[in-house]
C-alpha positions, 0 to 999 in steps of 0.5 A: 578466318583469324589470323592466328589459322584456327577458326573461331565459333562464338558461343551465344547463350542465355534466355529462359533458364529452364532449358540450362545455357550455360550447362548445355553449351559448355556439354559441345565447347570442347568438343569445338575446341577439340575440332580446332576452334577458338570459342568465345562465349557471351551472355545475351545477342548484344555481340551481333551488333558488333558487325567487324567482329562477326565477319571473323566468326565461322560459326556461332553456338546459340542457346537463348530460348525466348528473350529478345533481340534488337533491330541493330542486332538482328541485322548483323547476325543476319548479314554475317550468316549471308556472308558466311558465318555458320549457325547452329542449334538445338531445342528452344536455343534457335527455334524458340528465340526472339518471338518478337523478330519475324526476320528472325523466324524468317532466317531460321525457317522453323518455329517452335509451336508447342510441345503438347504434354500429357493427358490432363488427368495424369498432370501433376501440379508443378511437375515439368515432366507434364510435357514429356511424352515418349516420341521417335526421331525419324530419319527421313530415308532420302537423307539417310546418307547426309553426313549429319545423320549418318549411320544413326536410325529412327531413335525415341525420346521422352521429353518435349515433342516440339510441334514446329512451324515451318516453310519449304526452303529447309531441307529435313533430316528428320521429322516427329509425328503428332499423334491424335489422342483422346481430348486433342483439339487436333483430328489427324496426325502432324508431321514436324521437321525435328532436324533440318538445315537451311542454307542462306547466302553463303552461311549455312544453318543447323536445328535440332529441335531435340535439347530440352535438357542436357540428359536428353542433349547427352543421348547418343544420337542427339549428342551425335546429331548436334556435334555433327551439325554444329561442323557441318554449319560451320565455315 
């Protein structure tokens, strides 16, 4: 905790810029200001190195799709995480991050995979809304009453569905199926965690896969989601 008594949530964004950091972590900054935290924002992972630093963060806000991340680096945010400091994200900002760490994935336990778009016939060049496909969020009915999701239904999106790789020690909130389609390599139906948490030594983890843009970061049950898990994964 800080000496002055609020708790601090460091805001890590950058990477691809198609998936806007600056834009869809400034939509949850003042939401953490409004819940009493100090927020601090940075440009690139080259904070976690500063290990004295990071003992006194509660919950760190990343949004770096893609990008890199240093062994120096790793190695603090990972030591923070396991002595308490909460992490939390959306979409390509925490499940596409860093491909070139395995203990990086390892700490996250789900890795995007792809987002298989449209039929090739109805692709138009250039277009990025040739990944959006209309897909449901499904509450998994076990977890209907944990406080990330409570009290918000099965819901539908039209954007990246992600296809997700993932292990057993996440707790799933929620999950999207992969439908079999016409011309699809695939020949039954995939299931991916599209909302899971993931505890790790004493810190805590929050992914929401949904987030590719701040339209879709501002529908109600993603904005809900998100705000939720952003308090839940902090100290």
């Amino acid at each position: 905790m800080t000496t002055t008594g609020r708790r601090t949530a460091l805001v890590v964004r950058g990477g691809w810029d198609g998936h806007a950091p600056v834009q869809a972590t400034d939509l949850f900054i003042p939401h953490l200001v409004d819940n009493g935290f100090a927020v601090r924002v940075e440009d690139s992972p080259a904070i976690y190195a500063d290990t004295d630093y990071l003992a006194g963060v509660d919950l760190i806000m990343q949004c770096v799709t893609m990008s890199t991340i240093e062994r120096d680096q790793l190695q603090g945010l990972r030591g923070a995480i396991e002595a308490g400091t909460g992490f939390a994200g959306w979409h390509g900002g925490i499940a596409d991050s860093y491909r070139n760490s395995s203990d990086y994935l390892h700490l996250v336990g789900g890795q995007f995979a792809c987002h298989p778009g449209k039929p090739a016939e109805e692709h138009v060049p250039d277009d990025p809304a040739n990944n959006f496909v209309p897909y449901v969020i499904n509450i998994k009915p076990e977890t209907a009453t944990h406080p990330i999701v409570a009290g918000i239904e099965d819901f539908e999106l039209i954007t990246e569905q992600y296809w997700v790789l993932s292990d057993d020690y996440i707790d799933v909130l929620a999950t999207t199926t992969q439908k079999v389609r016409d011309g699809d390599p695939w020949h039954r139906e995939v299931t991916s965690p599209a909302i899971w948490t993931r505890n790790w030594g004493e810190g805590k983890i929050f992914v929401a896969t949904p987030g590719h843009s701040v339209d879709v970061l501002q529908h109600p049950s993603v904005k809900t989601i998100v705000e939720r898990g952003l308090l839940w994964a902090a100290r």
